[in-house]
N, C-alpha and C positions, 0 to 999 in steps of 0.2 A: 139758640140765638134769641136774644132778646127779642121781642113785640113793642117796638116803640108806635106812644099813641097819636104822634104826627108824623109816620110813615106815609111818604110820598109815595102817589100816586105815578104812572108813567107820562101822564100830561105833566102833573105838579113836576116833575123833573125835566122834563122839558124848557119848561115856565124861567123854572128855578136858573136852567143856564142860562138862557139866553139874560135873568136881570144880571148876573153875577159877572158876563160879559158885557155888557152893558156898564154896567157901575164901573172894574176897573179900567173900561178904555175912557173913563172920562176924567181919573187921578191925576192929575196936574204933574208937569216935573219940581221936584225938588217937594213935593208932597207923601207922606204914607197913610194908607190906613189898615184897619185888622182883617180879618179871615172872620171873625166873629161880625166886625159892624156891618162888610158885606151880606153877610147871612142875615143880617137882623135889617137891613134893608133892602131883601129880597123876599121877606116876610119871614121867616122861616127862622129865627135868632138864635135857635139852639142844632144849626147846622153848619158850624165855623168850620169843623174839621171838612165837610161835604165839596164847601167853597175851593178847599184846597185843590182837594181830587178832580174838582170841575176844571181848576185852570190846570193841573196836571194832563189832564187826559184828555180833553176837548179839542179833534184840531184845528188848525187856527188860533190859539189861544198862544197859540207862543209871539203870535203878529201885536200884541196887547201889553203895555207894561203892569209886566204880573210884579215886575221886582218891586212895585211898590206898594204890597200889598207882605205884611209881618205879621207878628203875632200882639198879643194885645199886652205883650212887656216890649213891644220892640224888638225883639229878636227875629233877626235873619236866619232862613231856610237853611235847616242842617245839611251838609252835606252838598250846597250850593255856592261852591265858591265864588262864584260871580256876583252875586249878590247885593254883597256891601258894596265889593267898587263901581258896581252899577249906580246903587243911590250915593257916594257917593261923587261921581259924575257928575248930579244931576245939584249937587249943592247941599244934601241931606249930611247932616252933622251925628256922631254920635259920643256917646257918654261915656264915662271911662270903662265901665264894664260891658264895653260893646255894644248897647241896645242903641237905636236910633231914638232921638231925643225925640219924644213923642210931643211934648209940651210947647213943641218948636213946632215940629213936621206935620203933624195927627190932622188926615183930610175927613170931615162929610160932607157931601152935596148940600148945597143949598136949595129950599125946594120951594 
């Protein structure tokens, strides 16, 4: 296995879920934003994939809208058919090749 050189520490993991719960319970309806920008504003920017696994596996994280949180083309969770008609519920538009129109939708916090 690889030795990555910003391997989290068991605090640094800790830390790291509670911003990444944090950040998505404050996404607005009809807003998305990436797996990546979470990461990168929880300090940690090259842990997109991490983010996933956190609101995957954390419980309580399903009380949190995770559906507005995609990848950074816009695309919706494989394998997650609720997904789309989740954001679209919420007023979230997308492009003809599926992706959620990020140029419309695309949330960061204001700080």
């Amino acid at each position: 296995m690889k030795d990555y050189p910003d391997k989290m520490t068991p605090k640094e993991v800790m830390l790291f879920r509670n911003d990444v719960m944090n950040i998505v319970s404050q996404i607005p309806r009809g807003k998305v934003t990436t797996y990546g920008t979470i990461a990168a504003l929880a300090g940690w920017p090259s842990h997109a994939r991490m983010v996933g696994r956190t609101l995957r596996y954390t419980p309580g994280a399903e009380q949190l809208p995770c559906h507005r949180v995609v990848n950074k083309e816009g695309r919706t969770a494989p394998g997650w058919m609720q997904h789309r008609p989740l954001l679209e519920s919420e007023g979230v538009t997308f492009k003809s090749n599926g992706h959620v129109d990020m140029q419309r939708h695309f949330w960061v916090p204001e700080d």
